[in-house]
C-alpha positions in Angstrom: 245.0 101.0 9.4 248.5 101.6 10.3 249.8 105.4 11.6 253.2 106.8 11.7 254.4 109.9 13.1 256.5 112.5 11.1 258.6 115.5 11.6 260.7 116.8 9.1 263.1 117.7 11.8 263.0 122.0 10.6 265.5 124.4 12.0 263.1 126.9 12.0 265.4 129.9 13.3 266.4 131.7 9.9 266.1 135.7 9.1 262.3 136.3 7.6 263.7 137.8 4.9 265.5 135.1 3.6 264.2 135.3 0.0 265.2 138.5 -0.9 268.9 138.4 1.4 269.4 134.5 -0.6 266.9 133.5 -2.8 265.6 129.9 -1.6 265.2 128.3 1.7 267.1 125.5 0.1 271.0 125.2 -1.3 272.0 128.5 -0.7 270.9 130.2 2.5 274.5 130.7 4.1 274.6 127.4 7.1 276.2 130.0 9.7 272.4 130.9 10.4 272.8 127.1 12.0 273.3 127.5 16.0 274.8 124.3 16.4 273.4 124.0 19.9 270.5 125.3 19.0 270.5 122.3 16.6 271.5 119.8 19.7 268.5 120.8 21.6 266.2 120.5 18.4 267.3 116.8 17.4 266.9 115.9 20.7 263.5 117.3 20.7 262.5 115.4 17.6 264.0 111.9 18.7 261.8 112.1 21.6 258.4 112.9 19.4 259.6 109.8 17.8 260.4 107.7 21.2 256.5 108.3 22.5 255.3 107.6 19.8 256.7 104.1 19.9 255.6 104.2 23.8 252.3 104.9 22.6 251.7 102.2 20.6 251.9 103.0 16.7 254.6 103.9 14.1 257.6 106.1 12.8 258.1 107.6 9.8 262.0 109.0 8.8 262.5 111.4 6.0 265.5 112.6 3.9 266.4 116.0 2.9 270.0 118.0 1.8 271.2 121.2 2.1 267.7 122.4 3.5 266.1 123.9 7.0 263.1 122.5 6.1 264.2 118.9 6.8 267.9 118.6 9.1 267.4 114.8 9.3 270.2 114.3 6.5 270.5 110.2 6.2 267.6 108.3 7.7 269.9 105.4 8.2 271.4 107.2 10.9 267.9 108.4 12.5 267.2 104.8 12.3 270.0 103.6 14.1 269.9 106.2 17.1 265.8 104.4 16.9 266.0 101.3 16.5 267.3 100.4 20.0 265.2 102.8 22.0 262.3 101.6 20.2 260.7 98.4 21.4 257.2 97.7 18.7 257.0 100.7 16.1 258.1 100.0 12.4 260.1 102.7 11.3 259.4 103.4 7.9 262.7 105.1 6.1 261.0 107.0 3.4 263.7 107.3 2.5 266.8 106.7 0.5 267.6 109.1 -2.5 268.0 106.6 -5.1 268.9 108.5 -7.9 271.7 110.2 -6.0 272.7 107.4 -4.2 276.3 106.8 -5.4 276.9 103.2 -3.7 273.4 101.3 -3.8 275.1 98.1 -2.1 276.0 100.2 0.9 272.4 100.8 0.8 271.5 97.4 1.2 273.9 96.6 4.0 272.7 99.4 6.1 269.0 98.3 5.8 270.0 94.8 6.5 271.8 95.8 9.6 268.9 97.8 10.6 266.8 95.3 9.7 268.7 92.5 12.0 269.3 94.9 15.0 265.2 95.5 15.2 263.9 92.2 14.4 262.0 93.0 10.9 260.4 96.2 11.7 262.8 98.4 8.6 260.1 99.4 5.7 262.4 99.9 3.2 261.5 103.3 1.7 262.9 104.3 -1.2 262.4 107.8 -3.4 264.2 109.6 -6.6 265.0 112.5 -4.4 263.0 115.7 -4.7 264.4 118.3 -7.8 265.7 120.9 -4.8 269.1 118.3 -4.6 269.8 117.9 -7.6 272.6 121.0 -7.5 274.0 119.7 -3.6 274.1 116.0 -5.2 276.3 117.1 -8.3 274.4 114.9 -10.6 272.9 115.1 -13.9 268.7 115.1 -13.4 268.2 113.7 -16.4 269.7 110.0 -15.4 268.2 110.5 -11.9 265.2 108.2 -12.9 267.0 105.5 -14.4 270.2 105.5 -11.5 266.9 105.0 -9.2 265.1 101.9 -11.1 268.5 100.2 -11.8 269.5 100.8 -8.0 266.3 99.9 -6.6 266.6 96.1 -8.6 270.4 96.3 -7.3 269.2 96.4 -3.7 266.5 93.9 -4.1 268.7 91.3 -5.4 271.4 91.8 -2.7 269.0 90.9 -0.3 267.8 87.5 -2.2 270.7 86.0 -4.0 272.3 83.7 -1.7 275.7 83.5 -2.9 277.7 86.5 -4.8 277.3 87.6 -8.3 278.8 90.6 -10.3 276.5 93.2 -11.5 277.1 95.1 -15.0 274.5 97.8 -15.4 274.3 101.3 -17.3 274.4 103.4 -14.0 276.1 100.6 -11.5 279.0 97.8 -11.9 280.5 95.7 -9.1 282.7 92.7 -9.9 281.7 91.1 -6.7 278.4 91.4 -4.5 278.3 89.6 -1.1 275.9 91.3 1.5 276.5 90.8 5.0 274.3 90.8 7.0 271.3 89.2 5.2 268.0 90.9 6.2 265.6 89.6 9.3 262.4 90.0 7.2 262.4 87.2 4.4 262.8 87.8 1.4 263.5 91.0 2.8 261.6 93.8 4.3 258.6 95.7 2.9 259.6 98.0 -0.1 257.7 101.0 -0.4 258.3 104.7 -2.9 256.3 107.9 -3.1 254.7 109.5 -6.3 252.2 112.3 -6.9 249.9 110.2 -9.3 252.1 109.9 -12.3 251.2 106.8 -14.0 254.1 105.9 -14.9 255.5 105.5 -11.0 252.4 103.7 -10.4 252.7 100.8 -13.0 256.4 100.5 -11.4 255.2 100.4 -8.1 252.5 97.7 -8.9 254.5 95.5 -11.2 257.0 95.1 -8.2 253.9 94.8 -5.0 256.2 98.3 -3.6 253.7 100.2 -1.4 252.7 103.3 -3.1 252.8 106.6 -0.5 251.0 109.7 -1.9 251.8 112.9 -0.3 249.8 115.9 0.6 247.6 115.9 -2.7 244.1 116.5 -2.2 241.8 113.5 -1.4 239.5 114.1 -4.5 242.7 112.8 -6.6 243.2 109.4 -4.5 240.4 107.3 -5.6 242.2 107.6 -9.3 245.5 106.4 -8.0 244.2 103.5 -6.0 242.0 102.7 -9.1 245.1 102.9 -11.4 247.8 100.4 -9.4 245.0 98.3 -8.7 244.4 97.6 -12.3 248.0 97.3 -13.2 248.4 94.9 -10.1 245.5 92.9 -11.7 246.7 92.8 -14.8 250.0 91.7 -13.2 248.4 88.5 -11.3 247.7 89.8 -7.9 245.4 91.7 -5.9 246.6 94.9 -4.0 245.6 95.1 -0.5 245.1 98.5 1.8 248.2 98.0 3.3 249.7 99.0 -0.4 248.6 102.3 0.0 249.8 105.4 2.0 249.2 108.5 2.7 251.0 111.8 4.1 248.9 114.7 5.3 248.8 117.0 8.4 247.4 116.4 11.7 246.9 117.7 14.7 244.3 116.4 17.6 243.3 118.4 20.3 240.4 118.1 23.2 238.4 120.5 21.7 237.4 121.4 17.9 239.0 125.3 18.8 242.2 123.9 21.1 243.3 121.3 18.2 242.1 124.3 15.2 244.4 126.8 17.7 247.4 124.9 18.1 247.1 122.7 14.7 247.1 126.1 12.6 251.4 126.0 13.5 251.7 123.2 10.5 251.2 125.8 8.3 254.6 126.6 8.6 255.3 123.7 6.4 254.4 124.9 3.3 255.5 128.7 3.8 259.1 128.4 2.8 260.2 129.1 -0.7 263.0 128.0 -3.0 264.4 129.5 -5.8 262.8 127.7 -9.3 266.2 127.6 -10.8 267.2 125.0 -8.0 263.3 123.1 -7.7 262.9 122.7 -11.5 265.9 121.5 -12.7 265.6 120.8 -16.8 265.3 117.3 -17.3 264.2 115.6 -13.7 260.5 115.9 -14.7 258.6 115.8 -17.7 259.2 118.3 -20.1 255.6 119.4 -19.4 256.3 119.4 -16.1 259.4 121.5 -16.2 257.7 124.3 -18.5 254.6 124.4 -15.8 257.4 125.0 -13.4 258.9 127.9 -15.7 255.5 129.7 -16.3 255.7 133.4 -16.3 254.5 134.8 -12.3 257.5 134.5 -10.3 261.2 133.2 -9.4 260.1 130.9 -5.7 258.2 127.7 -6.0 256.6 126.6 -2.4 255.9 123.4 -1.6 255.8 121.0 -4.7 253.1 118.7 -4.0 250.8 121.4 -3.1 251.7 123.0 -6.5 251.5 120.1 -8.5 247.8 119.9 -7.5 247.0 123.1 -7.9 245.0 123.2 -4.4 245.1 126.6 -2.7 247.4 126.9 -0.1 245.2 128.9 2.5 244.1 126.7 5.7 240.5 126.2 4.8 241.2 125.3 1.6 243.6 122.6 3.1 241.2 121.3 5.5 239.0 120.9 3.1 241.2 118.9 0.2 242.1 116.3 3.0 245.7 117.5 3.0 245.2 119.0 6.8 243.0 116.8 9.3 242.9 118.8 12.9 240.0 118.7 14.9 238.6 116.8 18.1 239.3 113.0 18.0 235.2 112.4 16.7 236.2 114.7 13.7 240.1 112.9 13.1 238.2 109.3 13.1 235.7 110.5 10.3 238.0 111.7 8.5 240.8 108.5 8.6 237.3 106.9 7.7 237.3 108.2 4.6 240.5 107.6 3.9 240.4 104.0 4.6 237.3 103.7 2.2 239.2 104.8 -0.6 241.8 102.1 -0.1 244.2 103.5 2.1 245.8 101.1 4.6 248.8 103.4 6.4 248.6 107.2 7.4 252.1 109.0 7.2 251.1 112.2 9.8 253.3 115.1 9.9 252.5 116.1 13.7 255.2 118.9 13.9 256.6 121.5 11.9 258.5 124.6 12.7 258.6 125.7 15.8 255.9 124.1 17.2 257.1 123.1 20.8 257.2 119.3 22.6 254.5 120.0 24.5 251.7 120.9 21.8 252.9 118.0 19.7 252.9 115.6 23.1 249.0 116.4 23.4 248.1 115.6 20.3 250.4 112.4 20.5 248.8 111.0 23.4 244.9 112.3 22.4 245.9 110.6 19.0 246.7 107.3 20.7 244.1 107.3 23.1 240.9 107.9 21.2 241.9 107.8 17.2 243.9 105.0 17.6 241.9 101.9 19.1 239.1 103.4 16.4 241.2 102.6 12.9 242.6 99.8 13.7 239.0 98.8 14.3 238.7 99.5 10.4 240.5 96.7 9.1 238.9 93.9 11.5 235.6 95.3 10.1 236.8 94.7 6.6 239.5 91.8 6.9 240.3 90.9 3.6 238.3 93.2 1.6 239.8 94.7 -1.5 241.0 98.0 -1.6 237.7 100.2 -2.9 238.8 102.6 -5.6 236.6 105.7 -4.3 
C-alpha cells in the first residue's frame, strides 16, 4: 500500500463572519484579507510538511484550487517544480490539472514531461474536471467542461507517445503542429490517474483507459461498489485491475496515544467548515441535471464540502470517524483501519495530515509516528497478498 501526504495549503486567517459580510469562502471574499507575508511564512510551512515526508520515506500528494482560501496551492506544476529537486524517493502525485478549464492542454504535457525528466519518473500524472466552485474564476461554459476534459486528457496522452509531430483537429482543441519536447522519463509515459465520487460513468472512463481511479472522502460503506464496478468494466475491457488502481483520500491524524492523536486530530475538522455560496458550487449544467436540482433543494443558500454532501454522511466528528472519512487514533488503531481499506481493494492512501491552522509541529508528530509504526505495517499488506486481485468488499 502506497501513502501520500496532503495539505490543501489553507490560508486560514479570514473574518468568521465571512458568510454573511461575502457570501462564500470561494470567488468572492475580497483577496485584501491575504497578508502576503503571512502567506510567505505559510507556503514555506507547507513545503516543508511535504519535504519530511519525502525524508521519511513515503509519498506527496499536490492539489489544485482557484480563487479559494481553502486551497492557495494555485498550479501544482509549480509546487512540483519547487519539489522535485528537494525531493530525493517520494512520487509526487499532481492531482491535479483542471482539464476542463485548461486552455492549452499541450502546455500541459510539456510541463509534466519536464517534471517528469527533472525527477527520474516519479510525476503521477493526475488529472481532474475541476470542482463546480471555478467554473465563474475560469470564464467557461460548465456545460462543455466534461467534454474539453476527455478530448484534452487523449490530447495529452498522445503527445507523450507519438514520436514524430501530427496536427490535432478536435471539437474543443486544434493545433496544426504538435512536437513535445521533452519526451517523458517514464515510458509510455507516467502513471495517469483522475478522481470521481462513484459516478459510473467516470468509472467506465477510467477503466477503459487503466487511469487510477482516486475516491475522496466518501464513506467506506460506498467503496466496495466502486471497486466492484471498474473492476468489471476492466474485465470486460481485457485486463485485470490491480490495488494500485485504486485510491483513496480521507483524514488522518496519528498520535502516541488514542486521546493525544483524538485531541490534536479533532483541528481537520476545519476542512469541511467553510461554506460557498450554491450559486457559484452548482453551476447549471456541470453535473447532472439531477444533480444540480439536489444542489438547488429548498434549506439554504451555502453548500459545504461537496463530497461530504454528495454522500449524505453527517458532518459531525463521530459520524466521520465512523464512515472511514476520518482515521485518527494510536498507530494499532491507524493500521486496522488502512487494513480495511486495503481489503476492499485499495492500493494508495491520499492523507490530508493538515488543515487550517493546525501548526508544523502537530502535523511533524503525526508525520514521523506515521512513518515509524504505520508505515513498515502496510507495506507489509501487499507482500502478504502479491498479486492477488483487488477484492470488491
Amino acid at each position: 500500500m502506497e501513502a501520500f501526504h496532503f495539505t490543501e495549503m489553507p490560508y486560514p486567517y479570514f473574518p468568521e463572519d465571512y458568510m454573511e459580510r461575502y457570501g462564500s469562502a470561494r470567488v468572492v471574499l475580497p483577496n485584501s484579507h491575504c497578508d502576503p507575508k503571512v502567506m510567505h511564512e505559510l507556503y514555506n510551512r507547507y513545503l516543508d510538511q511535504c519535504e519530511l515526508a519525502d525524508e521519511l520515506g513515503y509519498n506527496i500528494m499536490l492539489n489544485e484550487h482557484h480563487q479559494t482560501v481553502t486551497c492557495m496551492d494555485v498550479i501544482v506544476p509549480v509546487t512540483a517544480g519547487m519539489l522535485v529537486r528537494r525531493t530525493k524517493q517520494a512520487k509526487i502525485l499532481m492531482i491535479g490539472h483542471p482539464l476542463g478549464s485548461r486552455l492549452q492542454p499541450v502546455r500541459v504535457a510539456e510541463e509534466t514531461a519536464m517534471l517528469d525528466a527533472v525527477s527520474g519518473g516519479r510525476i503521477l500524472a493526475g488529472f481532474v474536471r475541476g470542482v463546480p466552485g471555478e467554473t465563474h474564476p475560469s470564464n467557461m461554459n460548465p456545460t462543455s467542461n466534461l467534454e474539453r476534459f476527455r478530448e484534452a486528457y487523449e490530447l495529452i496522452v498522445k503527445c507523450w507517445t507519438t514520436p514524430e509531430p501530427f496536427s490535432w483537429e478536435g471539437k474543443h482543441f486544434q493545433y496544426r503542429y504538435v512536437n513535445v519536447w521533452p519526451q517523458p522519463y517514464t515510458k509510455p509515459h507516467p502513471p495517469t490517474w483522475t478522481s470521481g465520487s462513484g459516478g459510473e460513468d467516470t468509472l467506465h472512463w477510467a477503466a477503459e483507459r487503466k487511469v487510477t481511479y482516486a475516491t475522496l472522502f466518501a464513506p467506506w460503506s460506498q467503496l466496495g461498489g466502486y471497486v466492484a464496478e471498474y473492476r468489471k468494466r476492466a474485465n470486460e475491457c481485457g485486463w485485470q485491475p490491480e490495488r494500485k488502481h485504486f485510491a483513496y483520500a480521507l483524514m488522518c491524524y496519528v498520535g502516541e496515544t488514542q486521546e493525544q492523536a483524538e485531541r490534536d486530530g479533532k483541528q481537520l475538522m476545519w476542512y469541511l467548515s467553510t461554506k460557498q455560496s450554491r450559486g457559484f458550487w452548482f453551476p447549471p449544467g456541470h453535473t447532472t441535471t439531477e444533480a444540480t436540482k439536489r444542489g438547488w433543494k429548498p434549506g439554504g443558500k451555502a453548500a459545504g464540502n461537496a463530497s461530504a454532501e454528495r454522500s449524505g454522511m453527517s458532518m459531525d466528528y463521530e459520524s466521520l470517524q465512523q464512515s472511514g472519512v476520518f482515521v485518527v487514533g494510536n498507530p494499532d488503531h491507524v493500521v486496522k483501519k488502512f487494513r480495511e481499506l486495503h481489503d476492499i481493494g485499495v492500493g494508495n492512501v491520499m492523507m490530508m495530515m493538515h488543515a487550517g491552522p493546525m501548526s508544523n509541529e502537530d502535523v511533524f508528530k503525526s508525520q514521523r509516528l506515521f512513518a515509524r509504526e504505520v508505515l513498515p505495517a502496510i507495506r507489509e499488506f501487499d507482500r502478504e497478498s502479491e498479486r492477488e486481485p483487488a477484492a470488491v468488499g
